[in-house]
C-alpha positions as CSV (number, residue, x, y, z in Angstrom):
1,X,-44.4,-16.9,-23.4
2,X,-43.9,-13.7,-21.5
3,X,-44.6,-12.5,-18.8
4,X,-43.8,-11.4,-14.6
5,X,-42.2,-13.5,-13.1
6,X,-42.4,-12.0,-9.7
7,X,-46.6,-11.7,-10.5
8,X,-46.6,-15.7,-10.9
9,X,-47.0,-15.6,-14.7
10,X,-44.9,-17.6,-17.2
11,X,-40.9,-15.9,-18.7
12,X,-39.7,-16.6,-22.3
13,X,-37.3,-19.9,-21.9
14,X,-34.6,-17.0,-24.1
15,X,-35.1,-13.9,-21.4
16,X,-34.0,-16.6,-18.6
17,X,-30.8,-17.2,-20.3
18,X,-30.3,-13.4,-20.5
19,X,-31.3,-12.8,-17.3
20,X,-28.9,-15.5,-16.1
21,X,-26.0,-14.4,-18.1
22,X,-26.5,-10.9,-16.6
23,X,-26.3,-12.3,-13.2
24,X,-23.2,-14.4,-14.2
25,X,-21.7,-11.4,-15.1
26,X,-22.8,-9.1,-12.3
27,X,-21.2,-11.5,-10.2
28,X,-17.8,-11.9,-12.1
29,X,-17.7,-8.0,-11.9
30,X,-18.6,-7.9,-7.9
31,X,-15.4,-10.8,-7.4
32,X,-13.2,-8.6,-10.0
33,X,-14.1,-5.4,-8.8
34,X,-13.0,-6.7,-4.9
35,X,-9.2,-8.3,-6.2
36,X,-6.4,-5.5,-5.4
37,X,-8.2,-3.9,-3.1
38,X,-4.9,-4.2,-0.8
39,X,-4.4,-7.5,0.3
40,X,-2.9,-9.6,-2.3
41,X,-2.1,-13.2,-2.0
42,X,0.9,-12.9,-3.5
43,X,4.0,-10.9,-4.6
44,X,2.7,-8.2,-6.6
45,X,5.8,-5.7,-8.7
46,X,5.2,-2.2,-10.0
47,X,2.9,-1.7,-12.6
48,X,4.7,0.6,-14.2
49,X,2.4,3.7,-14.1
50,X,3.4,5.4,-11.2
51,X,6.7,8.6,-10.2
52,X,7.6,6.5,-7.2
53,X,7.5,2.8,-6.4
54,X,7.7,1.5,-2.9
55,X,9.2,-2.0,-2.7
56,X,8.8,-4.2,0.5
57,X,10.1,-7.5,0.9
58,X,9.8,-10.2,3.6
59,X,13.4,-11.5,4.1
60,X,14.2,-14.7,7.1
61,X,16.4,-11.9,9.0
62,X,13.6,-9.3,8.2
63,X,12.0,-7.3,5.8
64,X,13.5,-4.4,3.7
65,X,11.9,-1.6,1.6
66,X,13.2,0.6,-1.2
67,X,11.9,3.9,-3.1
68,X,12.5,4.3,-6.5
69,X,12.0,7.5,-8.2
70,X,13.1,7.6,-11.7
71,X,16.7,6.7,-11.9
72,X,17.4,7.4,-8.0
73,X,17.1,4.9,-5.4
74,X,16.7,5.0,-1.8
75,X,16.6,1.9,1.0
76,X,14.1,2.3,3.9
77,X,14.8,2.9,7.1
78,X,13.4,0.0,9.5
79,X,11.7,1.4,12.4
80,X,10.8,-0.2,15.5
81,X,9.4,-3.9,15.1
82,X,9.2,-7.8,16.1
83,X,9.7,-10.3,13.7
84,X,9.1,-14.1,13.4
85,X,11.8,-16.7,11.9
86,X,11.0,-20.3,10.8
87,X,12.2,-22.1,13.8
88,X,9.2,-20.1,16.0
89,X,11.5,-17.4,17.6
90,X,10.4,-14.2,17.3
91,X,13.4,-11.2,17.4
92,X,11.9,-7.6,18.5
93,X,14.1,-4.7,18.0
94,X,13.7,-1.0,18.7
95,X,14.8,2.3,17.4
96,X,15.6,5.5,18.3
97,X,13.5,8.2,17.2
98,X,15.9,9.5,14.8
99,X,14.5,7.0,12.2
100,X,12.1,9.4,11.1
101,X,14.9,12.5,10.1
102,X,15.9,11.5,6.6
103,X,19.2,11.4,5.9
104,X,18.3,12.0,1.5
105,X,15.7,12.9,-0.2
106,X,14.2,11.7,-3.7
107,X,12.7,14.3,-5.4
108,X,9.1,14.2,-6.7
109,X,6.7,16.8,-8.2
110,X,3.6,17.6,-6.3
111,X,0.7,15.3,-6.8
112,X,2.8,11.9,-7.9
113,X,1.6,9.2,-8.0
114,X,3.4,6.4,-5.4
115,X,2.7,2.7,-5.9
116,X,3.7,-0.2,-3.4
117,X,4.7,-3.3,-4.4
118,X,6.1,-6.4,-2.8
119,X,5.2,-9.6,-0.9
120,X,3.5,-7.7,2.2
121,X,-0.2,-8.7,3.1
122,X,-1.5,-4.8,3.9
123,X,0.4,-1.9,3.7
124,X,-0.5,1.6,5.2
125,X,1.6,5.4,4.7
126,X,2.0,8.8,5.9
127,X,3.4,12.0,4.7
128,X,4.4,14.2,7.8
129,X,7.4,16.7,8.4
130,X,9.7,16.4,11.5
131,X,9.1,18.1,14.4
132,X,10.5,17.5,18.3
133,X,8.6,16.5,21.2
134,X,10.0,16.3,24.5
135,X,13.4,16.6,22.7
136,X,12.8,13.9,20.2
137,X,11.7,13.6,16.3
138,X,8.6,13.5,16.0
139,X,6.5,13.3,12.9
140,X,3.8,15.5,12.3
141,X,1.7,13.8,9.7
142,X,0.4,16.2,7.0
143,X,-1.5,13.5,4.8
144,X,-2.3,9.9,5.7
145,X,-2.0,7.7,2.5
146,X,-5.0,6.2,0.9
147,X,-4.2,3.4,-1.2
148,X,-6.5,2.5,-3.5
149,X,-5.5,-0.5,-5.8
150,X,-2.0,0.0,-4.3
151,X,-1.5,3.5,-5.5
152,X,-1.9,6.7,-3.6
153,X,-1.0,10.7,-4.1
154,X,1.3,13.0,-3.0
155,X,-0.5,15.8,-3.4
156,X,1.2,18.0,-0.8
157,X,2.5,21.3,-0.5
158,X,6.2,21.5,-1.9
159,X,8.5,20.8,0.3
160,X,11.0,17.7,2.5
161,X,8.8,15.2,4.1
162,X,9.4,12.0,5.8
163,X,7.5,9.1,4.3
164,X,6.6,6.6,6.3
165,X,5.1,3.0,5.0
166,X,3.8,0.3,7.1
167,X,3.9,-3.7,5.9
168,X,2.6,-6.1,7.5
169,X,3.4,-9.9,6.4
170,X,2.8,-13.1,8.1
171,X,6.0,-13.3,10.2
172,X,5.2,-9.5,11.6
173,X,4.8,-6.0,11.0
174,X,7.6,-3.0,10.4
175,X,7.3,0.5,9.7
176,X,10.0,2.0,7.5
177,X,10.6,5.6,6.6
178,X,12.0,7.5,3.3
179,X,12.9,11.4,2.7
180,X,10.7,12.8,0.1
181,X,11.2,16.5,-1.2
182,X,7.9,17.5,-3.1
183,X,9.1,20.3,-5.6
């Protein structure tokens, strides 16, 4: 038996199957193809395949971040944020400004690679150099980060940047900020 389905006439009882299985699969691909597309539902580590690797963990006093670029190691500066604790109290602390100058720098070639990994729900990032404004640091953002699959480039002219990264987790939301010098 063959025939159009959509003109009302009979299908082969062995096309249905295929046309089923291709559905199956079409919609296996459509789930797959929307998993890591930044919001994981759980801890997620490096994968290994990028020149720097942004780690940011959810601690009870707060979170913390790290930048890793081959051997070298650098902790992340927490800017400005609130943050919940078990018991339902919620700290809030503010910086100064001078967060975004970087005390070091962790070198990377032009158009690395940087991957993100950690127990955050989203995480956002930009590139800028320091400038002032009304006396203060301020950051003047040369490339917002697009992270696609937790990975993003930083492909920027050479030179010392701030990089900043934004998690957000259940208990709250901090922005911490690195020195990068793009060679």
């Amino acid at each position: 038996m063959t025939g159009n389905p959509a003109a009302g006439r009979p299908v082969a009882p062995s096309m249905a199957k295929r046309a089923g299985r291709v559905a199956l699969l079409l919609a296996f691909a459509a789930v797959a193809a929307g998993c890591g597309s930044g919001s994981p539902s759980g801890p997620l580590g490096p994968t290994g395949r990028a020149d720097l690797v942004a780690t940011l963990t959810a601690r009870a006093e707060g979170p913390v971040a790290t930048l890793a670029a081959g051997g070298a190691t650098q902790d992340g500066v927490r800017g400005s944020n609130c943050w919940s604790s078990g018991a339902g109290s919620t700290a809030c602390i503010d910086v100064t400004a001078d967060v975004l100058v970087p005390k070091d720098y962790l070198e990377a070639k032009r158009g690395s690679v940087l991957e993100v990994a950690g127990d955050m729900q989203t995480v956002t990032g930009r590139l800028g150099t320091v400038g002032t404004r009304s006396g203060q640091p301020d950051l003047n953002v040369v490339r917002e980060l697009q992270f696609s699959f937790r990975t993003a480039s930083l492909d920027v002219p050479p030179g010392d940047y701030t990089l900043e990264l934004d998690g957000t987790w259940q208990q709250g939301d901090s922005p911490f900020y690195f020195g990068v010098r793009i060679r």
